[in-house]
N, C-alpha and C positions, 0 to 999 in steps of 0.2 A: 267585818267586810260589809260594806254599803251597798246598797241594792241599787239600780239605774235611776231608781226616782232618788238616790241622792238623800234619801231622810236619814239613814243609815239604820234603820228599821228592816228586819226579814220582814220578807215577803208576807201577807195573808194566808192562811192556812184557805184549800181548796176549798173547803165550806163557808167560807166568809169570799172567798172571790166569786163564789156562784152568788152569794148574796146580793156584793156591789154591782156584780153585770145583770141579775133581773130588776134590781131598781135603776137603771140605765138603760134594762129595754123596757121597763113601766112609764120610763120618763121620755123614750127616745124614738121605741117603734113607727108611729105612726108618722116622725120626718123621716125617720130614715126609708122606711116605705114609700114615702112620697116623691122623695128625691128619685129613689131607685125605678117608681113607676113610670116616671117621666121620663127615664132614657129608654127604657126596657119593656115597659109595661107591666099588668098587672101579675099575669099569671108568675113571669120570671122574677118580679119585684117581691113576690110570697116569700120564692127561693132562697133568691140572694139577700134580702132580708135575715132571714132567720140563720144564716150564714155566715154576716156579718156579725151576730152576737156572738156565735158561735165561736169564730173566728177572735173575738175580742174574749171570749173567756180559754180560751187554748193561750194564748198571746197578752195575758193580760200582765203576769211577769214586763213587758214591754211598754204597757203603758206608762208617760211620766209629768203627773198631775202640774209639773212646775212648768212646763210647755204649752199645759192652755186645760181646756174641760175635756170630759169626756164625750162631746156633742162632735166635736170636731174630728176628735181620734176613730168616732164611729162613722164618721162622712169619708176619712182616710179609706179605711176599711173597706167602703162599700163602694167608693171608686176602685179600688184595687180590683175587686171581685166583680166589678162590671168591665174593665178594660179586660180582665182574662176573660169574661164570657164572649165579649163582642170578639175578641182575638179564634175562642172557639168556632166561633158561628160562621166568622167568614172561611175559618181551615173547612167548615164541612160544605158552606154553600160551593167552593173553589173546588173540591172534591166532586160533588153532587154535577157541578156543570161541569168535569172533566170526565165523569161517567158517563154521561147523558152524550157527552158529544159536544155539547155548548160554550164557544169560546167568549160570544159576550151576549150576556143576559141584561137585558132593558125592563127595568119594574113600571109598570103602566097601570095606569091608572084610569079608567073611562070617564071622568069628573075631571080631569085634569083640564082638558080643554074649555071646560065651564067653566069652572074656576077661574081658568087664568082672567077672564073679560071682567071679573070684576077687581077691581084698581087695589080696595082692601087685600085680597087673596093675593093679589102680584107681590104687592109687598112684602107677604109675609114667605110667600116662597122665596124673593130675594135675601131676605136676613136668615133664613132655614141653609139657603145654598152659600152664605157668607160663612156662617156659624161651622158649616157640615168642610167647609176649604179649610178652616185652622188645625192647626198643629192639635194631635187631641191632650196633649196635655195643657194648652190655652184654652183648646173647648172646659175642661175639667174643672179648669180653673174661673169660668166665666159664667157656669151653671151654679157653681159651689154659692159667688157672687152674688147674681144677677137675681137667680130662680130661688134660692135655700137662704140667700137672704145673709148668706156669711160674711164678717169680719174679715178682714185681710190677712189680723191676726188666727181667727179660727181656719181661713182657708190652708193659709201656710201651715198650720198646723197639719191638715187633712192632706195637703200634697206634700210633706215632708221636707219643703221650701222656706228660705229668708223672708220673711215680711217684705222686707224691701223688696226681694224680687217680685213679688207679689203685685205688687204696688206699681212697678215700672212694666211688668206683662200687662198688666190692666189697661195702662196708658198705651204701651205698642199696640192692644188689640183693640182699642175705642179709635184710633188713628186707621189702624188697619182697614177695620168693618168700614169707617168712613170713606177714607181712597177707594177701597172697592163698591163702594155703594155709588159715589161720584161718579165712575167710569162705565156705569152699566145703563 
């Protein structure tokens, strides 16, 4: 019987897959930390970090070398484990202001009004409020890109998506950001 990578090779024995995943977090940690600090930050990016290997050595049965590297399957991962964090945080912020009393909470900022007068700052709150409007799985998809520096082919990989679809999201959301940036 053939394993999912198709070599028709069993599996790794548990001591040789802990092997392959700490030479993957010797070679991987510090993007996939980087990635995850950037949506999350630092403290939560420790986290979900070490999570994600975690996660890749439970799951490693699952990985299949003929679909791309393990660079990408660990960016998979680690969007997975941030879309369920960010999905947590708003059940408890939604909770928090239903205890409290509070139907709608405004995040304010005192610098906000400084900021906005200088022309640099406007803009970049404008592509933060374009970015923060998309579908989050085109956000996921345009960080993976944009910021992580990924292949169409590694991206798809990491959202479990056709290259091509990949390719034509990119072009719907480079048209997107643009009409909405147009109109503002």
């Amino acid at each position: 019987m053939s394993d999912e990578r198709g070599a028709g090779r069993p599996p790794p024995a548990a001591d040789d897959r802990a092997a392959v995943v700490a030479g993957w977090f010797d070679r991987h940690v510090d993007t996939i930390h980087r990635y995850v600090a950037r949506r999350a930050g630092d403290e939560v990016a420790r986290e979900l970090t070490a999570e994600t290997f975690r996660v890749a050595l439970e799951d490693f049965d699952r990985y299949d070398p003929t679909r791309g590297g393990e660079r990408p399957w660990l960016y998979g991962i680690a969007t997975n484990l941030l879309r369920h964090h960010w999905r947590n945080e708003q059940r408890r912020l939604r909770a928090h202001l239903r205890h409290a009393g509070v139907t709608d909470a405004v995040a304010g900022d005192p610098l906000v009004g400084v900021d906005s007068r200088i022309d640099a700052q406007r803009r970049l709150e404008l592509v933060v409020d374009l970015i923060e409007q998309l579908d989050p799985d085109d956000r996921d998809l345009l960080v993976l890109v944009a910021l992580e520096g990924c292949t169409s082919a590694e991206a798809a990989q990491a959202l479990d998506i056709p290259a091509g679809t990949v390719r034509s999201r990119l072009n719907r959301i480079r048209t997107q950001l643009r009409t909405q940036g147009a109109t503002r």
